[in-house]
C-alpha positions in Angstrom: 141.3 137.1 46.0 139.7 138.9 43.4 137.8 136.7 41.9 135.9 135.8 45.3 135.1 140.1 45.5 134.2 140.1 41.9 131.5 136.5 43.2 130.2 138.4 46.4 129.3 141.7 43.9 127.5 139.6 41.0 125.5 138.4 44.5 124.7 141.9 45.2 124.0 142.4 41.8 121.5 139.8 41.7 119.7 140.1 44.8 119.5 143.9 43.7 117.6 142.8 39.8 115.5 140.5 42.3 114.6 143.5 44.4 113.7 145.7 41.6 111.6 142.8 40.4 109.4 143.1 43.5 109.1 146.5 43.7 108.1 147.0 39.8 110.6 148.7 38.4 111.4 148.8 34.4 112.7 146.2 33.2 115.5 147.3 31.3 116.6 148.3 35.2 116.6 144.5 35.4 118.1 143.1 32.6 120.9 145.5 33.0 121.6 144.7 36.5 121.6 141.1 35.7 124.0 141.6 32.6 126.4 143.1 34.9 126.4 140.2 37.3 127.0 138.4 34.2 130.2 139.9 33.6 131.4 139.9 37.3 130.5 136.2 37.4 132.6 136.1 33.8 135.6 138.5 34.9 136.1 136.2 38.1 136.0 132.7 35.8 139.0 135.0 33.8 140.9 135.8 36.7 141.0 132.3 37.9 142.6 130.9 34.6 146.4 130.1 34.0 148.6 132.5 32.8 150.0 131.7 29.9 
């Protein structure tokens, strides 16, 4: 369950660094925003491993 919230919010993440893109903004503003859809991407990989 929440790895598939943790998938839909590195979507929103991404479509937001893609926004920003178009609408010039810095882009550390980017690169940030992308890094945190990295980790929600790599937090809902986690979630779905084995407990051991």
């Amino acid at each position: 369950m929440w790895s598939l919230v943790l998938m839909g919010l590195a979507g929103l993440l991404v479509g937001g660094a893609l926004s920003f893109r178009q609408q010039k903004s810095p882009r550390w503003v980017q690169i940030v925003f992308y890094g945190l859809a990295g980790m929600s991407l790599l937090a809902a990989y986690l979630l779905t491993l084995p407990a051991s």
